[in-house]
C-alpha positions in Angstrom: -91.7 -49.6 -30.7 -93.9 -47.4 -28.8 -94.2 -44.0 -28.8 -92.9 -43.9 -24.8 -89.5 -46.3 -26.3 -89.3 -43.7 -29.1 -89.2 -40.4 -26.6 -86.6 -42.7 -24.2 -84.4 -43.6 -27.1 -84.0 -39.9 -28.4 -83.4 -38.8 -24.9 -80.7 -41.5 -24.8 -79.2 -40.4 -28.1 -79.2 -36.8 -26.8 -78.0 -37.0 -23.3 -75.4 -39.3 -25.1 -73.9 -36.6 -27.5 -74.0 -33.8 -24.7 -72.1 -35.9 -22.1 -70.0 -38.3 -24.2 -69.6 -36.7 -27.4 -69.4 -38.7 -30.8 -67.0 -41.8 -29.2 -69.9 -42.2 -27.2 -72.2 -42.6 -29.9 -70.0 -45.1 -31.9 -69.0 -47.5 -29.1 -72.2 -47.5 -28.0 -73.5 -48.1 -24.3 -72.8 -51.6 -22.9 -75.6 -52.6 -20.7 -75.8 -51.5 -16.8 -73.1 -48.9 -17.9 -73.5 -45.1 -15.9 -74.4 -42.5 -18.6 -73.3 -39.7 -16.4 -69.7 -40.0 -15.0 -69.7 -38.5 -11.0 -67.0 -36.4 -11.8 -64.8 -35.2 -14.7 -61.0 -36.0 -14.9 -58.6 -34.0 -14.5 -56.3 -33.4 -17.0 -53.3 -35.2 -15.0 -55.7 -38.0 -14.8 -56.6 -37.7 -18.5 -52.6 -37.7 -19.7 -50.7 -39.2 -16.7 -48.3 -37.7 -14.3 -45.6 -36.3 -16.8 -42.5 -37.2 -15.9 -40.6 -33.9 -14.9 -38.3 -31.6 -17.4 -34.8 -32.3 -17.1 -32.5 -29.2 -17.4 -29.3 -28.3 -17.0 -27.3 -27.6 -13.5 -26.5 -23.9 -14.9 -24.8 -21.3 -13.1 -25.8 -18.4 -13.4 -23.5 -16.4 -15.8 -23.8 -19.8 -17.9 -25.4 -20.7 -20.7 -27.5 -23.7 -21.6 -26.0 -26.0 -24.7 -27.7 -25.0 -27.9 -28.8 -21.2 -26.6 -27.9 -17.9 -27.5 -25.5 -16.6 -25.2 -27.1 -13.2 -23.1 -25.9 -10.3 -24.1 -23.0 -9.1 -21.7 -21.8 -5.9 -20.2 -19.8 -3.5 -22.5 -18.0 -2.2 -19.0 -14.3 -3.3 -18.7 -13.1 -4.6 -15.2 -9.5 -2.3 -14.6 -7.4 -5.6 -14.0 -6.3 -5.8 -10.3 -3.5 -4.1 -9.0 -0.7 -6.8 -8.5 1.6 -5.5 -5.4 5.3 -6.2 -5.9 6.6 -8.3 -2.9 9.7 -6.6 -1.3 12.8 -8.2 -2.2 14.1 -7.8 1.4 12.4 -7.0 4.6 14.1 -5.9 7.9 12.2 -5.8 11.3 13.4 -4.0 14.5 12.8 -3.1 18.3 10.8 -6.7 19.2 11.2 -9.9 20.4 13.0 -12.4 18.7 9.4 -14.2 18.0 8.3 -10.7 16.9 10.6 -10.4 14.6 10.7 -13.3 12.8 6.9 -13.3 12.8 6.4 -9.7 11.2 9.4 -10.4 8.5 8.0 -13.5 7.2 4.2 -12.2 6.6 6.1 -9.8 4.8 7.8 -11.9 2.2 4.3 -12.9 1.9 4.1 -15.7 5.0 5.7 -19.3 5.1 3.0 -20.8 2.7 5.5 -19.2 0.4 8.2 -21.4 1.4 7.0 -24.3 2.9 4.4 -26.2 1.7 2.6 -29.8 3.6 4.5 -32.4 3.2 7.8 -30.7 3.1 11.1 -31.7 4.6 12.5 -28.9 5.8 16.3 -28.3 7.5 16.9 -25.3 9.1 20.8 -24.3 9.8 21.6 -21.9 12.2 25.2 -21.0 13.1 25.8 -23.2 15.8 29.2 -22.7 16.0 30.8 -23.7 19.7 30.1 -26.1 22.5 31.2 -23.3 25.2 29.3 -20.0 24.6 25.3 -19.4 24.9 23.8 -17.3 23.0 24.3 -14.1 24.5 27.9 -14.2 23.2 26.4 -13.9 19.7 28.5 -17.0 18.8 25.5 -19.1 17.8 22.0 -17.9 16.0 19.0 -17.1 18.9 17.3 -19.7 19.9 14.0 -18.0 19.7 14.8 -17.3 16.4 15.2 -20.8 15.0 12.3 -21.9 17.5 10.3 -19.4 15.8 10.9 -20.7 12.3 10.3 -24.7 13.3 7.0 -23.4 14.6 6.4 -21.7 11.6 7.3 -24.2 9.3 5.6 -27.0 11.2 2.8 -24.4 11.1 2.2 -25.3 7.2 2.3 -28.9 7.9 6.0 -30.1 7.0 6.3 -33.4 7.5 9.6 -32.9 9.8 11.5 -29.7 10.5 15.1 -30.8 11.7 17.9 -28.2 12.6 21.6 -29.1 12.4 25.0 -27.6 12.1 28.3 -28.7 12.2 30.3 -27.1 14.8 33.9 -26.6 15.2 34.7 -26.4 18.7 33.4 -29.3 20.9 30.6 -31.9 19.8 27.5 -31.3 18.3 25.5 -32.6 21.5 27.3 -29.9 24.0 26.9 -27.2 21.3 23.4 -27.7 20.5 22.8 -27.8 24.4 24.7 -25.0 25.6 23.3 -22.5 22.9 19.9 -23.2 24.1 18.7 -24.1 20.5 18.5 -27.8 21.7 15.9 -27.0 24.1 13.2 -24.8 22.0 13.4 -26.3 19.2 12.2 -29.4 20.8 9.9 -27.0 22.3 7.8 -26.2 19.5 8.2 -29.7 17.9 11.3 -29.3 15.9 13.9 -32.5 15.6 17.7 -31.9 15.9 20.1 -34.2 13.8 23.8 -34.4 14.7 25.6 -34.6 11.2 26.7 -38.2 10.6 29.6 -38.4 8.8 28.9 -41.2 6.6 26.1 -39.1 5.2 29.1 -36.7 3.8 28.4 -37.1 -0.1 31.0 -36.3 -3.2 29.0 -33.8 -4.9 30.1 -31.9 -8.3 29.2 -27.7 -8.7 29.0 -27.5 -12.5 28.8 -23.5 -11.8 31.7 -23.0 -9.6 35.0 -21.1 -11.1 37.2 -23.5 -8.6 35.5 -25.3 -6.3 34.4 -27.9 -8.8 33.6 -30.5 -6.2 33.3 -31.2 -2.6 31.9 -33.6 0.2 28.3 -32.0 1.2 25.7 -33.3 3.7 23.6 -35.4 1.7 20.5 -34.8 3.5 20.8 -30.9 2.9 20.9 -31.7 -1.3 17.5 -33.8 -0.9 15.8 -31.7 1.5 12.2 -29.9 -0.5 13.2 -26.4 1.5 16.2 -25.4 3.1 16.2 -22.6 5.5 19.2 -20.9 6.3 20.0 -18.8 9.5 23.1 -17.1 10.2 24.0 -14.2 12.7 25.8 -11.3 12.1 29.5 -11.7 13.3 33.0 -10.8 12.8 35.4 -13.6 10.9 39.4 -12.6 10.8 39.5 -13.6 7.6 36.3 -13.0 5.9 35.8 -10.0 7.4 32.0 -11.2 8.3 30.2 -14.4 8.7 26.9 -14.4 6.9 24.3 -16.3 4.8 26.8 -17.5 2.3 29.7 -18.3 5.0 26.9 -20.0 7.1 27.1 -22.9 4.4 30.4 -23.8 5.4 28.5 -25.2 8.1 27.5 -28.7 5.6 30.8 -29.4 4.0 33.1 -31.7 5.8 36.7 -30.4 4.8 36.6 -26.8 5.7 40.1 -25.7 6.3 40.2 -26.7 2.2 37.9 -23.5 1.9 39.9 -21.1 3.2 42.3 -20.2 0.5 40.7 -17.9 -2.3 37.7 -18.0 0.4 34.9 -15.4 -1.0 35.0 -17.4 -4.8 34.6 -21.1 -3.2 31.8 -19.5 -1.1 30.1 -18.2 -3.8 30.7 -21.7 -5.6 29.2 -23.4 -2.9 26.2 -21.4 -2.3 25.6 -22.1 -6.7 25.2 -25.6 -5.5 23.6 -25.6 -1.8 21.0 -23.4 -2.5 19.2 -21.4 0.3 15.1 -21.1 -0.2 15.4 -18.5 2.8 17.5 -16.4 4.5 17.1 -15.4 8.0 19.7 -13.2 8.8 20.0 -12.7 13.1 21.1 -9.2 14.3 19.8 -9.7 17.6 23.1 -9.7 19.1 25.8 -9.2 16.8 29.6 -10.2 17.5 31.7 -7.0 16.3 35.0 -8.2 17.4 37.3 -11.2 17.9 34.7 -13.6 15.7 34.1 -16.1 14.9 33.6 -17.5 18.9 34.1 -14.3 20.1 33.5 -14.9 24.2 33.4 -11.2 25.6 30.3 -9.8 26.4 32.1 -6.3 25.2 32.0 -7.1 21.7 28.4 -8.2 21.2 26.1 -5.6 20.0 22.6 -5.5 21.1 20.9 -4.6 17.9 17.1 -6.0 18.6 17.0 -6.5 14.1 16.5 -9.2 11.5 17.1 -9.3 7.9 15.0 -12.0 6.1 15.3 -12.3 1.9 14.7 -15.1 -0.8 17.9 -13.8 -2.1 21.1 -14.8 -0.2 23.6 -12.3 -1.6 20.8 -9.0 -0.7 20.3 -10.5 2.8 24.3 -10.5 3.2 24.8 -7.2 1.1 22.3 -5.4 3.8 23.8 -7.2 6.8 27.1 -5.8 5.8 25.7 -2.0 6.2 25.4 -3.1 10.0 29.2 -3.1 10.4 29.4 0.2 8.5 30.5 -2.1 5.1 29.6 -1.8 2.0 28.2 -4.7 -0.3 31.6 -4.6 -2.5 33.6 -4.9 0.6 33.3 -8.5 1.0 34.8 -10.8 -1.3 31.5 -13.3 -1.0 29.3 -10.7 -1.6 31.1 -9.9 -5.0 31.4 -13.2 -6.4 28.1 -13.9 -5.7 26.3 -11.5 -7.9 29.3 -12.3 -10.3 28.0 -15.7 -10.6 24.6 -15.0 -10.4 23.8 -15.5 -6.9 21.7 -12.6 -6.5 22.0 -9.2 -6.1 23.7 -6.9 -4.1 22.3 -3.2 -5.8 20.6 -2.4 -2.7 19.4 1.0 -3.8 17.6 -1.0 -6.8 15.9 -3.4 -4.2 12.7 -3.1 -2.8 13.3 -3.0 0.8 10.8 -2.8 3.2 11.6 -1.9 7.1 9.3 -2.8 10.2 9.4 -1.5 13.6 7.7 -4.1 15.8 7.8 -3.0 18.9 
């Protein structure tokens, strides 16, 4: 080798450790290989694009499987307030809409009663073919109206309003009260009672009336909503929530002996979700048809209550009556209907107008 190979070779053997380290050096050059690469990799070209780092979907007061949990706050949240609802609301001086509207957002709106998918019956005192409403025979129409729209409001799957009445058809009394015509209104349905929907029915909690026929569809129905007006009755003294329910029986003159017990026995059976109590007009005399404008009372008020035997006990202070002077009214809270200690009840009064 010459001297001129010798210096080439070294250089070669040089430039190869500075540029290619010792690999270089042991793998040797192939021939018409570049000794000086153009450019250096980068180290995503060296290892690969890695693939990215899975982690948890955490939020952020949680914490990631297999870690120590951060250290918390040593404060202590007070626990919120929780606001008793009233047991009974009464709203005056408004509209019949008005009315209805400010009592139920205060027993905590209708969500409470009615939920989608419900059937829902609503039965106002309906109670002759020959008076409207301004006789204060039969429940507003407004008022009713009001509680379809409501309850429709929450997506039941039907609202239907019935009654049962005893002077003239069904068809002329659900006409002539006007009830006929807004319920349909707001998109309410009204059934005439069929009597072969009448059922035999047993009330394992009643102290005499043991059994009786009752309107089948009122049993099955997911909310029943019940709407009686204040009146005079001869013999019960008033007509209220728990007289109203005469209204789904079919024998009635049955009920009339020992009359406050086999009310209260009923109403253990045919249990109201809501009562809606209508002091609009009240009938002070010559109930229950009444038909002289001299006896109705224009009271502009409305009672509404979970509890049937409060709703009744209150209404009963609008005649100047005390809960214990109705019969119904006792045996109710006897059996357990509810309560009539209206100085223990949470009662809240509105003013609408």
């Amino acid at each position: 080798m010459t001297e001129l190979n010798r210096r080439e070779f070294l250089c070669y053997l040089l430039k190869g450790v500075s540029f290619l380290g010792v690999n270089a050096l042991v793998g040797g050059c192939q021939p018409g290989t570049d000794l000086y690469p153009k450019s250096i990799p980068s180290s995503k070209e060296k290892l690969g694009t890695p693939e990215p780092t899975l982690t948890p979907n955490l939020t952020p007061n949680s914490v990631e499987p297999g870690a120590a949990a951060a250290p918390t706050s040593t404060r202590v949240s007070s626990p919120t307030p929780t606001v008793r609802p009233p047991d009974l609301v009464v709203t005056r001086h408004g509209s019949p809409q008005r009315l209805v509207k400010k009592a139920i957002k205060a027993l905590g709106g209708m969500g409470q009663f009615v939920r989608p998918g419900d059937d829902v019956i609503i039965k106002p005192n309906i109670c002759v073919s020959y008076h409207s409403y301004e006789y204060a025979a039969t429940t507003n129409p407004w008022v009713v109206a009001t509680l379809v729209e409501l309850a429709l409001g929450y997506d039941a799957r039907r609202v239907r309003v019935m009654d049962n009445p005893f002077g003239g058809t069904a068809q002329q009394a659900y006409l002539r009260s006007g009830i006929q015509k807004e319920v349909e209104r707001v998109g309410g349905e009204m059934e005439v009672m069929a009597p072969y929907k009448y059922v035999n029915a047993t009330i394992p909690g009643g102290k005499v009336l043991k059994q009786c026929q009752i309107y089948q569809d009122v049993l099955q129905a997911d909310v029943l909503i019940n709407v009686p007006l204040v009146k005079h009755h001869g013999l019960a003294k008033m007509t209220l929530g728990m007289k109203n329910m005469l209204g789904v029986i079919s024998n009635r003159p049955a009920m009339h002996q020992n009359l406050g017990q086999k009310l209260a026995d009923l109403n253990s059976r045919v249990r109201s979700h809501l009562v809606v109590v209508d002091a609009v007009r009240m009938l002070m005399n010559h109930g229950p048809s009444g038909g002289n404008l001299s006896d109705v009372k224009k009271a502009d008020t409305l009672i509404a209550a979970r509890d049937i035997v409060a709703a009744d006990s209150y209404a009963a202070t609008l005649f100047g009556l005390k809960p214990n002077n109705l019969d119904f009214v006792r045996a109710g809270s006897a059996l357990g209907l509810g309560r009539s200690d209206l100085d223990n009840l949470k009662i809240e009064e509105l003013d609408v107008s």
